[in-house]
Steps between C-alpha positions, in 0.01 A plus 500: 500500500789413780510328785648745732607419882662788682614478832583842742551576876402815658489653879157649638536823571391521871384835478224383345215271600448167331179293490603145356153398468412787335851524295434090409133553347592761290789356354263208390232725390784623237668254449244213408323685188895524353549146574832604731570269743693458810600496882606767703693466824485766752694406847430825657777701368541418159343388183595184285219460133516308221288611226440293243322559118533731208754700503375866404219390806746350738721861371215693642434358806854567578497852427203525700646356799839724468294787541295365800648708731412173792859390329798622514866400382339278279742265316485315160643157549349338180312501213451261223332341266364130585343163380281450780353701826588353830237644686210461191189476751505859694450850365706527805564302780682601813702375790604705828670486757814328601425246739737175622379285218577806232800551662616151413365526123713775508808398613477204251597730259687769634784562750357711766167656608664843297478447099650746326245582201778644255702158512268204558417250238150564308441076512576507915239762528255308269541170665450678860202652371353172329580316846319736716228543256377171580399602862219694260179414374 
């Protein structure tokens, strides 16, 4: 079996209500008993995951989400296979917001507060991600 890690952004649709608790505990209900693991960052508007494991389970939870009509203009930015799992200890953790201090996280790695997801570098999103993941326990 592969290691798979893929990586995609997506807008909430704000027609729509969102419960991130709610949205949070089921992704780990799912994802745990198919050993997929992750983070998800939500800052209000849009959505930044990583999900990590085998690929035809990883493939799934992807389609699932594209048809979740919470997203929309959801964009594939990566997926590959991998050696190792960055984030190996959730079924799915999450960060939100984007206060001062993930502000500056972000704007280690890119140029302005605006990233756009169909040109920015898989590894700058990955390394913003494993920084602010750190705020999480």
């Amino acid at each position: 079996m592969n290691l798979t890690r893929l990586v995609y952004y997506s807008q909430r649709n704000p027609s729509l209500s969102l419960n991130m608790d709610e949205l949070l505990a089921v992704c780990q209900r799912n994802n745990g008993p198919m050993n997929v693991t992750g983070i998800l960052h939500y800052n209000g508007n849009y959505f930044l995951q990583v999900l990590e494991g085998g690929r035809a389970e990883v493939s799934a939870i992807y389609h699932r989400i594209a048809a979740d009509p919470r997203h929309i203009n959801i964009i594939l930015i990566s997926c590959q296979d991998v050696r190792e799992r960055i984030f190996p200890t959730w079924s799915m953790g999450l960060h939100e917001g984007m206060d001062e201090e993930t502000k500056s996280i972000f704007l280690r790695y890119f140029p302005s507060n605006n990233v756009n997801p169909e040109a920015v570098s898989t590894d700058s999103l990955l390394d913003f991600l494993q920084d602010v993941s750190s705020e999480l326990t």
